[in-house]
C-alpha positions, 0 to 999 in steps of 0.5 A, spaced: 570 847 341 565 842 337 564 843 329 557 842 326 558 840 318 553 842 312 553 835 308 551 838 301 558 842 298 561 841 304 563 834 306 559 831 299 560 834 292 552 834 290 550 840 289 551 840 281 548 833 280 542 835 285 540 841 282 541 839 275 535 833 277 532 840 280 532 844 274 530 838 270 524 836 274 522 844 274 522 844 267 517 839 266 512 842 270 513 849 267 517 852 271 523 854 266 529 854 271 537 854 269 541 849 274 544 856 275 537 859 278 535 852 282 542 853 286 541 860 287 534 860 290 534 853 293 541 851 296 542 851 302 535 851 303 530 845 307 526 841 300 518 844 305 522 851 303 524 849 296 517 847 295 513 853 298 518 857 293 516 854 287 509 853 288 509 861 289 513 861 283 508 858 279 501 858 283 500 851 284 501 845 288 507 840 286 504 835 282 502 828 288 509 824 284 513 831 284 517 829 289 519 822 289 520 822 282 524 827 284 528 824 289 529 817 285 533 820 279 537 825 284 539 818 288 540 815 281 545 820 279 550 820 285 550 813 285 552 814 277 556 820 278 558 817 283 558 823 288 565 824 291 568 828 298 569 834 298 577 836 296 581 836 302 575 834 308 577 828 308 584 831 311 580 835 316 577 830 319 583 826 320 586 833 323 580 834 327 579 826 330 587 827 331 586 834 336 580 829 339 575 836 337 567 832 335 563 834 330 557 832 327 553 834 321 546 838 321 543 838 313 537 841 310 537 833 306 534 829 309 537 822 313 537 817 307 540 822 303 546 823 307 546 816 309 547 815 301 552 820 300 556 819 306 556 812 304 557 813 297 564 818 299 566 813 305 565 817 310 558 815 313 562 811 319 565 817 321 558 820 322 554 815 324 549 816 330 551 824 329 546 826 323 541 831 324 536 833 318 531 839 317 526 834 316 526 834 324 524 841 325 519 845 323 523 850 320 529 849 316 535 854 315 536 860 315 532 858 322 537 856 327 532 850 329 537 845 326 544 848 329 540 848 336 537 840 335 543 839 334 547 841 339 542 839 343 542 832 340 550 832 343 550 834 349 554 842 348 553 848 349 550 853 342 557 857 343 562 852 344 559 850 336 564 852 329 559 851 323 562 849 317 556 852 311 557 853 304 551 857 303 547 863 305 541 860 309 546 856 313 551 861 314 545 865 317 542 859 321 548 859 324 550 866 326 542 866 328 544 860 334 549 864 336 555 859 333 561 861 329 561 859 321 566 859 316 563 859 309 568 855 304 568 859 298 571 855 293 565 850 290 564 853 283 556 855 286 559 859 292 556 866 293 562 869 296 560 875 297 553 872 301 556 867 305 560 873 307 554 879 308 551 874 312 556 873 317 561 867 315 568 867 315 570 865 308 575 860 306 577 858 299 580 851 300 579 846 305 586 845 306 585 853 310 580 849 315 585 846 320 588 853 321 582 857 322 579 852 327 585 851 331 585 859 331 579 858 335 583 853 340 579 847 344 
């Protein structure tokens, strides 16, 4: 077995911060998004899929400085916050580096925003050269592109993979390559009944992870 970690949600807890610099952001140009309505449609996705659905939202081009603006005020606020783990992922990385099963993480985020998240959590030396990003692929999720680039980049097989996703789009990437997902569940932002339409196996707590994945076996 060899499991594949979302970063947003799943190892970092930024899916708040970035979507209330999202809703702010959309604000200024006249798209009048909550936070809520920014999770709901563009969690999980690449930020080429965020953008192709909020120029179709509102019928024109991004303005050229959109997304740098963008970028420097979300990194400003998880430098501020500042971003912490996920509850309980650190347990679980320890369990699986106990067990000798690899993972890696595969993220709609592009490089430097994992590398200033994992950095800022702590957890960037444990997935140093094993980060892969949508913006390497054409298509991002729910396209399995980035789950297959990934197993690829490894070395394994797509079928011996465990995803780890807290949103419908990955959750539908994954199944899509052929891999098992489990969907935690317990963020604040999770659509539980969607993570579990589209295939995952849902957990609430991150505590229940080990249990899940050392059901599956090695």
């Amino acid at each position: 077995m060899f499991v594949i970690f979302d970063c947003d949600g799943v190892l970092v807890d930024t899916e708040l911060l970035a979507n209330r610099c999202f809703a702010a952001a959309l604000n200024r140009i006249g798209l009048p998004w909550s936070v809520e309505d920014a999770m709901r449609r563009l969690v999980g996705r690449s930020m080429k899929s965020c953008v192709a659905i909020i120029e179709s939202e509102t019928g024109r081009p991004l303005p050229a400085d959109f997304l740098v603006r963008l970028q420097a005020e979300t990194f400003e606020s998880f430098r501020t916050a500042p971003v912490q783990p996920v509850t309980g992922i650190v347990d679980v990385l320890d369990w699986l580096e106990g067990k000798g099963i690899d993972y890696c993480v595969a993220s709609s985020g592009e490089i430097e925003k994992m590398r200033l998240t994992l950095g800022l959590t702590g957890l960037l030396p444990r997935f140093e050269g094993r980060m892969f990003s949508a913006s390497m692929m054409p298509r991002g999720k729910p396209f399995p592109d980035l789950f297959l680039h990934a197993a690829r980049g490894i070395g394994v097989a797509p079928g011996t993979c465990t995803v780890i996703e807290d949103a419908v789009p990955g959750v539908e990437a994954g199944i899509a390559a052929g891999m098992r997902v489990f969907a935690y569940s317990g963020a604040a932002h999770a659509d539980r009944a969607g993570l579990v339409k589209a295939g995952g196996i849902a957990f609430d707590a991150m505590d229940d992870l080990p249990r899940l994945l050392g059901n599956q076996g090695s």
